[in-house]
C-alpha positions, -999 to 999 in steps of 0.1 A, spaced: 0 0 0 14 34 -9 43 19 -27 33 35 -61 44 68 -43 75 84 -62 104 101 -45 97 136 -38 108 171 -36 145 177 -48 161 216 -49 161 231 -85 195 222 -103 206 206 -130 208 190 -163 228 183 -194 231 171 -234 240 135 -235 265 120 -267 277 84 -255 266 58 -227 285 58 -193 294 25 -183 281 10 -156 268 -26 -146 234 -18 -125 200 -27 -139 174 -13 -126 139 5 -137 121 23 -111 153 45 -104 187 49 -114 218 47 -90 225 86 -89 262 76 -93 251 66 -129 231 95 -136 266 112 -122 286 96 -148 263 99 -172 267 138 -170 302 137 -171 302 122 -206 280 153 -220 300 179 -235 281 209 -213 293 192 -177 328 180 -183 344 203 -164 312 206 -134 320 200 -94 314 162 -86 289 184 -60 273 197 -87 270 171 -105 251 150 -77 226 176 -74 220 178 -108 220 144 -106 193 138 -77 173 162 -96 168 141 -125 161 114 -105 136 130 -88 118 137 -115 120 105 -130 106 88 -104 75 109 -108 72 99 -145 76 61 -134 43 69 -111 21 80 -143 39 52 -171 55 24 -152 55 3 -182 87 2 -196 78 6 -233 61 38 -229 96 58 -238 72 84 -254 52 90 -232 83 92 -203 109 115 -225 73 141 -234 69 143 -195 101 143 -182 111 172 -210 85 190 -196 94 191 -156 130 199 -165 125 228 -187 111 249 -161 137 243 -133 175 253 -137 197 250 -155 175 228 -179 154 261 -188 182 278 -205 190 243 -224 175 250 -257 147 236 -262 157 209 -292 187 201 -269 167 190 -240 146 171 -260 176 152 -278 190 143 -245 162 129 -224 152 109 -251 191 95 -250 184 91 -215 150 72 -219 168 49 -242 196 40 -220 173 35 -189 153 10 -208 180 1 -224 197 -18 -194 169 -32 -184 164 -65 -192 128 -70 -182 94 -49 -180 87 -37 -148 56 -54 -132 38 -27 -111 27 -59 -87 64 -60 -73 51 -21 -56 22 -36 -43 19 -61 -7 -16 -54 -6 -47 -42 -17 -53 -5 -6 -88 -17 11 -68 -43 32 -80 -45 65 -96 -10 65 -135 -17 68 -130 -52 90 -110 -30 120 -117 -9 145 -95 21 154 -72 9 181 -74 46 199 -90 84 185 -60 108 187 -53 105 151 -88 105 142 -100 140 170 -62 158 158 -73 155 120 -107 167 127 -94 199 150 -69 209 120 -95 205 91 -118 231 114 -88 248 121 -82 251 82 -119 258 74 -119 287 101 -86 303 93 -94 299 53 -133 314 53 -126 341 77 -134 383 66 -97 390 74 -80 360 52 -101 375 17 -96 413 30 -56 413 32 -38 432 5 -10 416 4 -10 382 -17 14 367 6 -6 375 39 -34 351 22 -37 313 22 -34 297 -18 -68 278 -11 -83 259 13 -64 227 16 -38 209 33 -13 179 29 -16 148 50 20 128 43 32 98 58 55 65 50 40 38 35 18 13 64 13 33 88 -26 36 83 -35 68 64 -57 52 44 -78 36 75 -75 72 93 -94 81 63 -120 58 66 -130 66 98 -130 104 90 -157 97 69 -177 72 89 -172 86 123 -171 125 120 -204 133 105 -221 116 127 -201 140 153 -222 157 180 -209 194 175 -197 193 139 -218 173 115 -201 178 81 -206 164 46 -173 138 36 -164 124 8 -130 100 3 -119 100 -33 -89 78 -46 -75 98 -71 -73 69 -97 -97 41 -114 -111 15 -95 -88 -17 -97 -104 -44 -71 -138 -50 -64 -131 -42 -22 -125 -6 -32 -156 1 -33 -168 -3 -3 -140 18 13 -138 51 -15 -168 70 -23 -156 78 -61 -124 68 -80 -112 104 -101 -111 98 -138 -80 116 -150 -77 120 -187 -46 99 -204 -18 115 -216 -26 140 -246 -8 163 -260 -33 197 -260 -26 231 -264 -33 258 -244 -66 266 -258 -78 232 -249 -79 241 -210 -118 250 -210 -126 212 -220 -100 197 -195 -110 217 -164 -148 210 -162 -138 171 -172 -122 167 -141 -141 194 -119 -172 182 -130 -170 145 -110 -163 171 -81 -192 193 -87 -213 160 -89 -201 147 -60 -210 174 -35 -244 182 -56 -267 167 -24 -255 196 -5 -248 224 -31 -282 225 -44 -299 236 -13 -295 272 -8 -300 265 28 -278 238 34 -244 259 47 -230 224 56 -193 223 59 -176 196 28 -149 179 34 -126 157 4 -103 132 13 -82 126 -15 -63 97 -13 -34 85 -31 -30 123 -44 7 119 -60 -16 107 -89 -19 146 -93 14 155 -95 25 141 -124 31 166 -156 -1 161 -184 16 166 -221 29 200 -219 14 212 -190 37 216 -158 41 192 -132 6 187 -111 -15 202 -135 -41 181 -123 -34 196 -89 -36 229 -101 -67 222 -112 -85 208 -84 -70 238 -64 -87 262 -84 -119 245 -83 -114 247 -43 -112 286 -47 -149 289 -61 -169 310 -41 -199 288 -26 -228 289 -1 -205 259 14 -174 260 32 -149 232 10 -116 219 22 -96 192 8 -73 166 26 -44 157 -2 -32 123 13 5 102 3 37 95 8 52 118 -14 67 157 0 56 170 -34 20 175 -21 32 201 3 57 220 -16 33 228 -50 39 268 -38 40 274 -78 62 310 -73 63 309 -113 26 315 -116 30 345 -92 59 360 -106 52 357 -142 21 372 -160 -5 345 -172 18 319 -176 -11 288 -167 -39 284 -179 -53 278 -143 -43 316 -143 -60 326 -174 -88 311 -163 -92 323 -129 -82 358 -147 -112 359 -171 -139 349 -139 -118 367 -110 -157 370 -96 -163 336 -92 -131 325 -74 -118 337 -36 -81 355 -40 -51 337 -44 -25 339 -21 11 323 -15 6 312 22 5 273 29 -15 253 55 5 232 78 16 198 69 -4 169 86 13 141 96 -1 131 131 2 96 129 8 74 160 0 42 149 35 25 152 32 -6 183 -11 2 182 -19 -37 174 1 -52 198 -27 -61 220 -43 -79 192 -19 -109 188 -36 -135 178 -26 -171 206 -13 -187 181 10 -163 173 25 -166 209 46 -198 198 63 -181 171 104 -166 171 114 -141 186 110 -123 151 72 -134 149 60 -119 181 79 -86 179 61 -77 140 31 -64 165 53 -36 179 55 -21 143 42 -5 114 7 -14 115 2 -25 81 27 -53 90 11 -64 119 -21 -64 94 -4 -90 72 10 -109 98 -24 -115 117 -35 -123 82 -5 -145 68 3 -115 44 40 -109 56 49 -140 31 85 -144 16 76 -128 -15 60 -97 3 90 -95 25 112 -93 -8 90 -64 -17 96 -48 14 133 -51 12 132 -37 -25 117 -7 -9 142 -2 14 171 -6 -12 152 23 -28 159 7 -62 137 -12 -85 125 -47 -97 156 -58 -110 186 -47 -81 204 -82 -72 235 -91 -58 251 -61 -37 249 -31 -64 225 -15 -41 251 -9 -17 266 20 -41 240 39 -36 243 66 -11 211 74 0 202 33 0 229 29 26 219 61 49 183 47 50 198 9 60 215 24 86 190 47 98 169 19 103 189 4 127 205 30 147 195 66 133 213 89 114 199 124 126 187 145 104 193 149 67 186 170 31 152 181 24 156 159 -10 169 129 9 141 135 35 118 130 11 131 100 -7 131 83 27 92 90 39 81 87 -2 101 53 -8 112 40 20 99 34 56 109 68 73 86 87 93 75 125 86 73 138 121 78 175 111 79 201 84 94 237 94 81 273 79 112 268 56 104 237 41 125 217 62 115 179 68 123 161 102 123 123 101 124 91 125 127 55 127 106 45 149 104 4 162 98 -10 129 116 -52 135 102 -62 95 127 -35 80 150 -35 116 154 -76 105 162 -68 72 187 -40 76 201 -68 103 204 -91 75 220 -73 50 249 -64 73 256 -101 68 282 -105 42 271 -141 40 235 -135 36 213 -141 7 178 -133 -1 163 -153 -29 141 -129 -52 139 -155 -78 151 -187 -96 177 -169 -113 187 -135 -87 184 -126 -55 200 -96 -30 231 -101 -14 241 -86 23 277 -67 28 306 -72 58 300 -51 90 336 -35 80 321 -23 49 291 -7 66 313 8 92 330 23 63 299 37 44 292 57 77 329 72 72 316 82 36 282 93 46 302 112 73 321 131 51 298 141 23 280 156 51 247 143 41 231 140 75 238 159 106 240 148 142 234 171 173 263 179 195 275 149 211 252 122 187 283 105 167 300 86 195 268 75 210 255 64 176 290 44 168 285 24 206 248 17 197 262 4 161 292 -16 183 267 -33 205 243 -44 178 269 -61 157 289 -77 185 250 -92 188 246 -95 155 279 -116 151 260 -142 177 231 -145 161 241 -151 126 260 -180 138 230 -197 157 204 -187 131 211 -178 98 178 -156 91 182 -138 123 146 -149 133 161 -153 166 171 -118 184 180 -126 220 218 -140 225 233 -153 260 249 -122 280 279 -139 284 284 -142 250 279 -108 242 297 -97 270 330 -113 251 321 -103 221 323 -67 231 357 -70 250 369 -84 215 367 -124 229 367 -152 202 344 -182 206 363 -217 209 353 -244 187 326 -254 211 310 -223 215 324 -213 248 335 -186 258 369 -191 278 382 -162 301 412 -157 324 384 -159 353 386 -179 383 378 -217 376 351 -214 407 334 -191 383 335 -204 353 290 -214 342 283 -241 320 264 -238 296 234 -253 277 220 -247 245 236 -212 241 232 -198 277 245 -198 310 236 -216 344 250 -196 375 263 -226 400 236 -221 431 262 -236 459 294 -213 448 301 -190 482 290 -149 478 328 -137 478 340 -163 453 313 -145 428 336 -114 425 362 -113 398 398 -112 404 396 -82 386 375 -66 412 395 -73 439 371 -98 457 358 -63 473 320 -61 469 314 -29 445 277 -37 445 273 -15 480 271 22 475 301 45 487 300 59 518 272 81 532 250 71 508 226 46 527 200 52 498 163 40 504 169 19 472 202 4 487 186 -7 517 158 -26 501 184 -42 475 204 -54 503 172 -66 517 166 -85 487 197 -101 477 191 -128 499 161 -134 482 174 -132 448 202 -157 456 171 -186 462 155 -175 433 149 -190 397 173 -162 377 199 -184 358 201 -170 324 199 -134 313 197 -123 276 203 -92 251 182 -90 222 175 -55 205 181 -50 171 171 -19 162 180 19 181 153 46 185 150 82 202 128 86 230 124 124 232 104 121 266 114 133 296 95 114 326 125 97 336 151 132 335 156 129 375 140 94 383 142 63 365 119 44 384 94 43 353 127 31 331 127 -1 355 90 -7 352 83 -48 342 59 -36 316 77 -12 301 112 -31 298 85 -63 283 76 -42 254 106 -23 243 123 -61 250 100 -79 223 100 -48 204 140 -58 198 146 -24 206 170 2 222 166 38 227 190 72 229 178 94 254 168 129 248 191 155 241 208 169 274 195 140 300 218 140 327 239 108 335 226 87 306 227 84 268 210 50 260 189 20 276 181 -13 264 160 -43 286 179 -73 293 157 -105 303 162 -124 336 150 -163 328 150 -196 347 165 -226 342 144 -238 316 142 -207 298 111 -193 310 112 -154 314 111 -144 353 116 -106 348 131 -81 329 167 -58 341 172 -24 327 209 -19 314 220 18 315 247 30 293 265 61 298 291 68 268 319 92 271 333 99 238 373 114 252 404 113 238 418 110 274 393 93 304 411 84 335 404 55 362 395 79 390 368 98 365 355 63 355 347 52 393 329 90 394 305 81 367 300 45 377 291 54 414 265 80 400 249 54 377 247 32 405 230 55 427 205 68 405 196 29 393 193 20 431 171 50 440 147 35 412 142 4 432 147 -22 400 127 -53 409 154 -73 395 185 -53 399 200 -32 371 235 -30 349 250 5 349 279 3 321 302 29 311 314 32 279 345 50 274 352 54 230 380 70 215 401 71 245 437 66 232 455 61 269 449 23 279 445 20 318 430 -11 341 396 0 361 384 -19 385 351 -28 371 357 -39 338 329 -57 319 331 -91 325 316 -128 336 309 -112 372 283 -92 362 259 -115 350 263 -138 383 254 -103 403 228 -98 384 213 -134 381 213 -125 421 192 -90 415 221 -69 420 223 -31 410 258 -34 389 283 -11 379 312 -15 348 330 -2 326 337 -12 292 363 6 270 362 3 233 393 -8 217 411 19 193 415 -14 169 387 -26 174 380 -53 146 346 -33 134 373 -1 129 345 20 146 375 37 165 390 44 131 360 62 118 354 82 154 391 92 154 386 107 116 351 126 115 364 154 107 376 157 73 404 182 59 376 211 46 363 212 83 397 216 96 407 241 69 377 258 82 388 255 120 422 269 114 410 300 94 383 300 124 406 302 152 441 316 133 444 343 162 444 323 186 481 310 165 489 346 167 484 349 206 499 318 216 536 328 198 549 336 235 548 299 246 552 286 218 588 307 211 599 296 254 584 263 245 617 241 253 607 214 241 591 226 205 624 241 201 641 211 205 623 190 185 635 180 149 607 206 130 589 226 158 562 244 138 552 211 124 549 197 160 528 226 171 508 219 144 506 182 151 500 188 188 471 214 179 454 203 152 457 162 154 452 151 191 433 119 191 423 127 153 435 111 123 474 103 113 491 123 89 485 118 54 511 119 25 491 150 13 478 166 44 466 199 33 456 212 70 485 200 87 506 222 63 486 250 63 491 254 99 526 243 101 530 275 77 510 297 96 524 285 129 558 294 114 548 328 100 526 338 137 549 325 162 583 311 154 594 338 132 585 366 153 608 354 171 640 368 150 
């Protein structure tokens, strides 16, 4: 459902003449790796000597558009009908529209050509499809009415702001709203469709507002289900290609079904009932119409909005795509009668409201994501891991899932999606694409926030969430718990894996080096941003999941199993190899050593208290809290421990797959609802992980470990509290500091089954010995309900080379810009630097200046190391020779 939706907006660039075929071995249909539209640029004549930056705007662009032409011909031997529209979107945007006009024409027909040309089959507009668009929508109930009362409130809102004296009485065009609409946009699944629905069968029927609603799809009818969901299907004419003058037969042809839709209410004089149009499926509208501009079907119906009525009209464009929202049209304001929707509007001015430039809000309330968990079917209950946590996501899936939808072939689908590529991507090409890897990634540990263009591709074709649009245009997404794409993204950082499309292809998975690599590259073309802080914590949450994902592949090769023995992962984070057995072996003491059974560990019941504590902590009991510090929570986890020790706890998992943000701020100065059972459940068979909002004290991550019994039955849940400090330099003593005040703050939350409070110290270069280093020891003391405290430092070689990547985020433009940033600074310092003994003793002093200043705990020196140079020189010119 909603796969059909193209990519979206993209900024206003680009283009080029086209004389030979760049090489490149993708095949693909819906979309074109933008590294071959790249190359494809550089072999025209007009862009040889264009900025690679340049050219990937230009390039994104054209892809962009493309996509949209795809959503009116998807049939691959309609290159007529594709090179006619296309030509026309690019003329009007720059720097197409000072292409001649012959030019343009010759090249995107090249271009058409050579698309189709490398593929090898016809797209089948199936492979978009799971579902019907009626699935599920008239056999459910609405699992709660925020959605539903929030829509309602904004389309009164828009009806009240739109119809008012002082909206038709301002002056100014851009004080006034274009028309009385707004956009409703939203990934793919997550229930717009249903939201809808109910609109239209619960809202008239309203106490205080009684309006009159209509839901239109804004294509034919193609199942016989439709129908009892959609009120009319909008018959759009085909592609034609009329002239100007033929605008007065094509407006009433599509405003007419309009007009005859709302005719019970319009005819009565009387009847000032408010309408309301759903429009669903509206990137159907977007698309250009022969020589028309792009959404001139949109244009059209927004006109029609504009006629002055006994009613009050609004309209509800709902899809995936950003398009929707930014159709601001500043050509048609700025130019004189250049549309024919202005002509028209011109020559009737009386019958129309006055145009302005303003823009409702974007709608895209939609908290669906976890609703049908309650609705799990028994059966379901016996199912992996994977099975049961599908009812923590994206509704749709759940949908399917209750239904035996979510089959192999409708998960391929959903992978294709997320590759953001089309029918035919096999084998591992996907993984050239930038934006494919960024929305991978994302989906597993989040990437911050990104382009405007990018944005868009990620809600429109992928599985991200809209959760914001700024004044500016700006688009704020999220990955929200989601374990059908989390799985999948899980899988494909499996160098080993396969996924069988068909007989003859399938999609292949890349090495976790490789994808610590891409984030390296996606770092440096500064595609996404992070807030201050973000990287390192992102890098740990990255660390842990594939030290987990390393387990899991090797017990279960489709990762349908997410949970993994704590032990195990314990090692695998200190960097600890697996013997050919499967056990784990540790310089521990032998009295400590568990044995375990099919993959997890069985705490000895008769081993004595102080032999539990590691050699490495001394056999001193770190579990009590320091001195003067007799906390309510201590006292009642000391009163407890007896208990725990005669209790069922023998095995303890980690399971999540997937990292989210949790923006809320209940648990900023007490975690006790952070150790609730019920809340640690869910986010636990959600597979999930959150970061913690932006300036919580203390913390910067929490994940829900699982306490079970012998037999693996599940006796309770542990919260484990990470705290990372990304420093080039964080001593022993500082690390006891932080422990102590995790500690405290876990015990004053009274965890029913104790807690693990872990420090994770990344990119520190000094290597020291603390006293509470990860190990074995922490699961016994937790097994025994314990409130525990450790430290775990991240290797700088660590075998992912996620140190590597930490220690070189910032790439030689930002430090180009840092020196000319702080180059006084150089200036001021030349007193030191000049009595500086040893600088002056030193082989080449201005160079180790430099070194020292610009390189600690960053990147090694490279053969050409711009940067370095440049402050070497200036370092010389500032301090040193002032000096003579």
């Amino acid at each position: 459902r909603d796969t059909t939706a193209a990519a979206a907006t993209a900024t206003a660039t680009t283009a080029a003449d086209q004389q030979q075929q760049p090489t490149t071995n993708m095949t693909m249909e819906e979309t074109t790796d933008l590294d071959w539209y790249v190359r494809f640029l550089k072999s025209q004549d007009q862009f040889k000597e264009e900025q690679d930056d340049d050219l990937r705007s230009y390039a994104e662009r054209i892809d962009s558009e493309y996509n949209d032409v795809l959503m009116l011909y998807p049939n691959s031997t309609a290159s007529e009908m594709k090179g006619g529209t296309l030509t026309g979107a690019l003329k009007n945007v720059e720097p197409f529209n000072k292409m001649p006009l012959l030019d343009l024409k010759a090249m995107v027909k090249q271009l058409i050509q050579q698309i189709t040309a490398r593929n090898a089959t016809t797209v089948n507009t199936s492979e978009r499809t799971f579902v019907g668009i009626d699935f599920q929508i008239v056999d459910t109930n609405l699992t709660h009415k925020f959605d539903l009362v929030t829509l309602a409130n904004f389309v009164q809102h828009v009806l009240a702001e739109y119809y008012r004296k002082e909206n038709s009485n301002r002056h100014e065009t851009k004080d006034r709203y274009i028309a009385p609409y707004f956009c409703f946009i939203q990934s793919s699944g997550m229930g717009k469709t249903k939201l809808l629905y109910e609109f239209k069968k619960q809202i008239p029927n309203s106490k205080n507002w009684k309006p009159f609603v209509k839901l239109i799809l804004c294509r034919k009818q193609k199942s016989p289900g439709e129908r009892s969901v959609f009120d009319h299907f909008l018959d759009l004419p085909k592609f034609e290609d009329m002239g100007r003058s033929d605008f007065e037969l094509l407006y009433p042809k599509v405003t007419k079904q309009l007009v005859d839709l709302i005719r019970p209410v319009t005819t009565n004089d009387n009847n000032h009932q408010d309408i309301v149009l759903l429009f669903d499926e509206a990137h159907y509208l977007t698309g250009t119409f022969g020589k028309k501009k792009a959404g001139f079907f949109f244009r059209i119906i927004r006109l029609w909005l504009r006629t002055k009525r006994n009613n009050r009209v609004v309209a509800v464009f709902t899809g995936t795509t950003s398009k929707l929202s930014n159709f601001t049209f500043d050509d048609d304001l700025k130019q004189n009668a250049t549309t024919d929707t202005r002509d028209h509007v011109s020559s009737s001015s009386d019958n129309f409201h006055e145009r302005g430039e303003k823009m409702f809000d974007t709608f895209c309330t939609s908290t669906t994501v976890g609703c049908l968990r309650g609705r799990r079917v028994p059966t379901t209950t016996a199912g992996s891991e994977y099975d049961k946590s599908i009812w923590y996501g994206r509704p749709l899936f759940a949908a399917m899932q209750l239904k035996n939808e979510l089959t192999e072939s409708n998960r391929g689908k959903i992978l294709k999606r997320m590759l953001l590529l089309g029918s035919n991507v096999e084998g591992t090409e996907w993984s050239n694409n930038t934006t494919c890897c960024l929305n991978i990634l994302a989906t597993r540990i989040q990437m911050g926030q990104t382009t405007v263009d990018i944005a868009s591709n990620l809600v429109g074709r992928a599985y991200a969430n809209l959760v914001g649009v700024g004044d500016d245009g700006t688009m704020r997404i999220s990955y929200p718990p989601d374990p059908v794409c989390a799985r999948l993204a899980m899988c494909l950082m499996d160098g080993n894996w396969t996924f069988k499309l068909s007989d003859a292809t399938s999609i292949g998975g890349i090495s976790k080096k490789k994808w610590v690599e891409k984030i390296g590259e996606l770092f440096s073309t500064r595609i996404f941003t992070m807030e201050k802080g973000d990287f390192g914590e992102v890098l740990v949450a990255f660390y842990f999941l594939l030290c987990a994902d390393e387990i899991r592949g090797k017990e279960n090769k489709e990762y349908s199993k997410f949970s993994v023995p704590m032990e195990k992962w314990i090692d695998s984070l200190n960097g600890v190899d697996d013997d050919e057995d499967g056990d784990v072996n540790m310089d521990t003491n032998p009295d400590e050593e568990m044995a375990h059974d099919e993959g997890t560990a069985t705490v000895p019941m008769d081993v004595d208290d102080s032999k539990r504590q590691s050699t490495k902590r001394g056999g001193e009991d770190k579990t009590k809290p320091t001195a003067g510090v007799e906390t309510r929570g201590a006292r009642k986890a000391a009163r407890m421990n007896e208990e725990r020790k005669r209790s069922d706890v023998k095995n303890i998992d980690f399971n999540a797959i997937q990292i989210c943000r949790n923006h809320l701020r209940g648990y900023a100065s007490d975690w006790t609802s952070l150790c609730d059972q019920t809340f640690l459940r869910n986010i636990f068979d959600a597979g999930v992980g959150f970061y913690v909002f932006a300036g919580c004290a203390t913390i910067d991550c929490v994940f829900s470990l699982v306490a079970k019994d012998a037999g693996g039955a599940v006796v309770g849940y542990i919260p484990l509290f990470v705290s990372v400090k990304s420093h080039d330099d964080f001593t022993e003593a500082a690390a006891v500091i932080e422990c102590h005040q995790l500690k405290r703050k876990a015990e004053a939350a009274e965890p029913e089954f104790g807690a693990l409070c872990l420090l994770v110290i990344f990119g520190a270069e000094r290597k020291v010995s603390d006293e509470n280093l990860l190990d074995k020891s922490c699961v016994n003391q937790l097994c025994e309900g314990r409130c525990v405290e450790a430290v775990l430092r991240i290797p700088r070689n660590d075998r992912f080379g996620l140190s590597r990547v930490f220690a070189s985020m910032t790439s030689d433009r930002d430090e180009t810009t840092e020196i000319l940033a702080s180059h006084c600074f150089v200036g001021y310092e030349n007193a030191n630097a000049n009595e500086n003994a040893k600088l002056r003793a030193s082989g080449n002093p201005q160079e180790k200046y430099a070194r020292e200043s610009l390189r600690k705990s960053r990147r090694k020196k490279t053969q050409e190391d711009a940067p370095l140079d440049m402050l070497t020189q200036l370092a010389s010119d500032l301090q040193f020779e002032s000096r003579k």
